[in-house]
Backbone as CSV, one residue per row, in Angstrom:
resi,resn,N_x,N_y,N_z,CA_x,CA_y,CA_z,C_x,C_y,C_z
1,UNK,123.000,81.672,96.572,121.794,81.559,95.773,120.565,81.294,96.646
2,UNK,120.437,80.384,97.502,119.631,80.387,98.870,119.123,81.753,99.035
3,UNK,120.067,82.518,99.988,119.651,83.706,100.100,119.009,84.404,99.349
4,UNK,119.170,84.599,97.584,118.610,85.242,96.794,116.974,85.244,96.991
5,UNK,116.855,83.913,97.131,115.549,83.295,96.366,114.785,83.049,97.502
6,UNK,115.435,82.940,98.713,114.440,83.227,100.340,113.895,85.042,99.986
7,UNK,114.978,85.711,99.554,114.561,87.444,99.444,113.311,87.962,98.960
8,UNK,113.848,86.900,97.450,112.532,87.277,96.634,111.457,86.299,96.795
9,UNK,111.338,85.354,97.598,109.938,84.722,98.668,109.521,85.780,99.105
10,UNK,110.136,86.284,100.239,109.616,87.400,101.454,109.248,88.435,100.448
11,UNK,110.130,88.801,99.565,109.287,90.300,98.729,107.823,89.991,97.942
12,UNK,107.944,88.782,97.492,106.612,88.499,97.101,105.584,88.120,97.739
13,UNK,105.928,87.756,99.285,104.561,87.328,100.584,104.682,89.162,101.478
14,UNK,105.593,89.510,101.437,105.036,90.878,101.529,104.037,91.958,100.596
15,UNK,104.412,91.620,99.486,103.757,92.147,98.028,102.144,91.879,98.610
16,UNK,101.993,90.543,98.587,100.609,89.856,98.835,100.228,90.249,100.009
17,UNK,100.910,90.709,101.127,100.257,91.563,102.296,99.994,92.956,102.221
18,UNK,100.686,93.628,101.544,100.305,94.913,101.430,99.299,94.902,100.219
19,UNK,98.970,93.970,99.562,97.647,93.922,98.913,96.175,93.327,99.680
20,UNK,96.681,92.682,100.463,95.433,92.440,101.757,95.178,93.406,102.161
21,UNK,96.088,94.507,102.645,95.693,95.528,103.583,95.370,96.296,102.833
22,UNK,95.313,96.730,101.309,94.973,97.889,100.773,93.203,97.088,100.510
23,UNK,92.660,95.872,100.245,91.628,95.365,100.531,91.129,95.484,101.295
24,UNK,91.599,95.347,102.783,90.971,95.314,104.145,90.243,96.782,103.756
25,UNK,91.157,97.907,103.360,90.704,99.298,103.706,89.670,99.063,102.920
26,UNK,89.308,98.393,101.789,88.377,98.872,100.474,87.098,98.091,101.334
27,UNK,87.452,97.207,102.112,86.352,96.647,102.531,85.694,97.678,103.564
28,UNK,86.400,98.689,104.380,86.123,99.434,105.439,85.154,100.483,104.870
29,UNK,86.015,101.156,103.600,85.656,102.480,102.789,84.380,102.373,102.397
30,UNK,84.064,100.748,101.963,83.482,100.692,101.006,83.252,101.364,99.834
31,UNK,82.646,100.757,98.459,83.254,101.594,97.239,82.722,102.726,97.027
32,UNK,83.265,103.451,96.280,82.894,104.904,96.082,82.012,105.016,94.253
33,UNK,80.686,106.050,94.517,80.851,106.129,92.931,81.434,107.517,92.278
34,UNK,81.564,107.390,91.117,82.156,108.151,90.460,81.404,109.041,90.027
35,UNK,82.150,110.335,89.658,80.796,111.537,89.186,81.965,112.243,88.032
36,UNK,81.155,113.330,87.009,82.002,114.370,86.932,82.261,115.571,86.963
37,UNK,81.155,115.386,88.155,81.456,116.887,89.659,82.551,117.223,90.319
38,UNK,83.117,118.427,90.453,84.525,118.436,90.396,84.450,118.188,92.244
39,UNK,83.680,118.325,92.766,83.180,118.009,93.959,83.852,116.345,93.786
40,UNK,82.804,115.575,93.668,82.759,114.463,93.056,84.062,113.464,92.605
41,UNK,84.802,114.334,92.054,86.178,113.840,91.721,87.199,113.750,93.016
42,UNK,87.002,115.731,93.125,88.118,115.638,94.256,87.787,114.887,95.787
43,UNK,86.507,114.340,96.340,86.047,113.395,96.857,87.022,111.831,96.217
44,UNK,86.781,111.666,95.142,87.483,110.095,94.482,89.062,110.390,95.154
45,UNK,89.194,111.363,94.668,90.622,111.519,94.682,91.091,111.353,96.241
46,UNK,91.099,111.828,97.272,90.931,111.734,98.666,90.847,110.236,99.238
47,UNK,89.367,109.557,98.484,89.221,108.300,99.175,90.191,107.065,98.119
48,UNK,90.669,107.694,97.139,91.946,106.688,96.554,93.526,106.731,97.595
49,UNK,93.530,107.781,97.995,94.332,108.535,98.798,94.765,107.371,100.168
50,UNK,93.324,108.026,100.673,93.188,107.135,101.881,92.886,105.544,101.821
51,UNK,92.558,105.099,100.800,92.737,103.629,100.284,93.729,103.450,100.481
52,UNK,94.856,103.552,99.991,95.905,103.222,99.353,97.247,103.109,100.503
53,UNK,97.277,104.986,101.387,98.112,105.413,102.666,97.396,104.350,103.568
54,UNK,96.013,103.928,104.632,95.629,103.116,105.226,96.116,102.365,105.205
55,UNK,95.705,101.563,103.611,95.806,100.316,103.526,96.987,100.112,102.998
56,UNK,97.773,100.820,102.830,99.938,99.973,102.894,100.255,100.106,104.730
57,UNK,99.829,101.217,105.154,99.669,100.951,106.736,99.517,99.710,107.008
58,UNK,98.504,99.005,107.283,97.698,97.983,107.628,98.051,96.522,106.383
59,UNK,98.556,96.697,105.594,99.619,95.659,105.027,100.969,95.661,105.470
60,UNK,101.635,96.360,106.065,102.679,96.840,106.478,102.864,96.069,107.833
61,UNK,101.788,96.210,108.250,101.557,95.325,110.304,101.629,93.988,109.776
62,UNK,100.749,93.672,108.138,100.326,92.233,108.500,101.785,91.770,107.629
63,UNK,102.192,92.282,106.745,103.909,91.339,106.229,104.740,91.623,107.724
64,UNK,104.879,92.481,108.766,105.601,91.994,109.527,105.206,91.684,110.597
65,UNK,104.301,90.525,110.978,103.943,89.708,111.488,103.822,88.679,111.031
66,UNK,103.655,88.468,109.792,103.976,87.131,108.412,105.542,87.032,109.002
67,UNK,105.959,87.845,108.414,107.642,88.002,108.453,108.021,86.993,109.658
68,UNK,107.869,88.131,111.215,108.627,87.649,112.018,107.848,86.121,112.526
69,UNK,106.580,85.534,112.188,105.978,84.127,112.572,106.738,83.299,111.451
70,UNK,106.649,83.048,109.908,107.194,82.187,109.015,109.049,82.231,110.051
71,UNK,109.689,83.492,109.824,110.715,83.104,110.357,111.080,82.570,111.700
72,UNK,110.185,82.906,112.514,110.567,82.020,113.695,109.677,80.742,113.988
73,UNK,108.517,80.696,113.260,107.922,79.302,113.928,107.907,78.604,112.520
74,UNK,107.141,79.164,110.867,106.690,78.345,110.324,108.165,77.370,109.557
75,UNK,108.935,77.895,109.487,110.082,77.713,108.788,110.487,76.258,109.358
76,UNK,110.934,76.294,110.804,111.090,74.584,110.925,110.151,73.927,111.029
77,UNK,108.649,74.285,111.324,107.598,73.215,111.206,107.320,72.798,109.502
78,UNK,107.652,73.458,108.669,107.218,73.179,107.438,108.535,72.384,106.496
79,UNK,109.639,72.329,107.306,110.773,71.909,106.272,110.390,70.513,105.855
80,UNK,109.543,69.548,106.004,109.460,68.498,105.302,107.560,68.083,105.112
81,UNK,107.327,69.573,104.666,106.002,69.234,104.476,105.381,69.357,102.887
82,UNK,104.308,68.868,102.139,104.347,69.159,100.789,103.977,70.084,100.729
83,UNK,103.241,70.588,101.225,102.513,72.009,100.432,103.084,73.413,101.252
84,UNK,104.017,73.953,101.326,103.974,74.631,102.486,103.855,76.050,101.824
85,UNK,103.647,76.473,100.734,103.460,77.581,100.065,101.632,78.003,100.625
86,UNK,100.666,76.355,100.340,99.599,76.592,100.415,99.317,77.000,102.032
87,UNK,100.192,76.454,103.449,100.010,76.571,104.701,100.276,77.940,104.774
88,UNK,101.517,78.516,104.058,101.573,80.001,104.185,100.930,81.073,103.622
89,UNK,100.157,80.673,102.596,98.926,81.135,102.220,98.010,81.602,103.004
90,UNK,97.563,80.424,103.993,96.387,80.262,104.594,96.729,80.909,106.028
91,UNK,98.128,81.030,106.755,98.639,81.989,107.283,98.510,83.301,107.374
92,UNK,98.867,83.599,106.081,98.906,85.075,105.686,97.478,85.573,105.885
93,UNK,96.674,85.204,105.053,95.553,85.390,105.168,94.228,85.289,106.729
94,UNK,94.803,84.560,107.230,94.364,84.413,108.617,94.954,85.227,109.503
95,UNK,95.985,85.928,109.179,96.897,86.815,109.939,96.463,88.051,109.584
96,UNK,95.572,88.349,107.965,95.008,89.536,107.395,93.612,89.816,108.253
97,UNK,93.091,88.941,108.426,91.294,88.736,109.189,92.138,89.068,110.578
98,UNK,93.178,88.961,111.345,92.801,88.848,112.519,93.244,90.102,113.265
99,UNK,94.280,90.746,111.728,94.677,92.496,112.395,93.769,93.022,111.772
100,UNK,93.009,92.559,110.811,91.856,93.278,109.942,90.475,93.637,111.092
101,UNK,90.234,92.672,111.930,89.122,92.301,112.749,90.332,93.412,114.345
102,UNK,90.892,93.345,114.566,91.712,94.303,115.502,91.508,95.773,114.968
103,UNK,91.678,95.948,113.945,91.604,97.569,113.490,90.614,97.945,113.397
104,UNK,89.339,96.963,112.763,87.924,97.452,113.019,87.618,97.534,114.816
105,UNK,88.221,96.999,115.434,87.783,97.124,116.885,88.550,98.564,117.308
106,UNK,89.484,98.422,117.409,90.153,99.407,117.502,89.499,100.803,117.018
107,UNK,89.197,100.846,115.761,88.724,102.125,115.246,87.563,102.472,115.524
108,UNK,86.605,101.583,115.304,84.921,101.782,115.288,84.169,101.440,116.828
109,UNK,84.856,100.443,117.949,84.031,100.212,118.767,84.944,101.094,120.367
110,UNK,86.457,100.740,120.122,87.248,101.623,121.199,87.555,103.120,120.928
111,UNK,87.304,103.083,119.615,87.590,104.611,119.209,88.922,104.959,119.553
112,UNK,90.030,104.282,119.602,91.330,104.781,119.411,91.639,105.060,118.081
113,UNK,91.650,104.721,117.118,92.807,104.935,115.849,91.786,106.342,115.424
């Protein structure tokens, strides 16, 4: 039963990373408006596209780097702490800004990606 319920932890702090990263992208894209120019559409359609492929990419880096840090460091520092849902929170999220802030470098100032 352990096992079960560690599973469905990790599926749900992955869930919450691949929703950072589909954010990160929306923050990159910035938003799009809508028309009903078929121009216009098939434009929406494209940048939902690339929302979505990006940004499970780039949620994808940040749950497994969540992943492999909770399992190797946060796990025994937190076994007798109260809040440790809220520390891994604040993890995750600091782990989203810091491949988030890497991919904007990466893309826009080194011009690799």
């Amino acid at each position: 039963m352990k096992t079960i319920k560690q599973i469905v932890a990790y599926v749900l702090w992955i869930a919450i990373a691949l929703l950072l990263g589909i954010c990160h992208m929306f923050i990159v894209l910035g938003p799009r408006e809508t028309g009903t120019d078929f121009l216009q559409v098939i434009d929406m359609v494209i940048y939902n596209y690339a929302l979505v492929h990006v940004g499970l990419y780039v949620g994808a880096i940040i749950a497994l780097v969540f992943v492999l840090v909770d399992a190797i460091y946060l796990k025994r520092k937190l076994k007798n702490n109260n809040k440790p849902t809220l520390i891994r929170l604040i993890v995750l999220v600091s782990l989203a800004i810091i491949i988030g802030i890497a991919h904007y470098i990466l893309e826009k100032v080194i011009d690799v990606i």
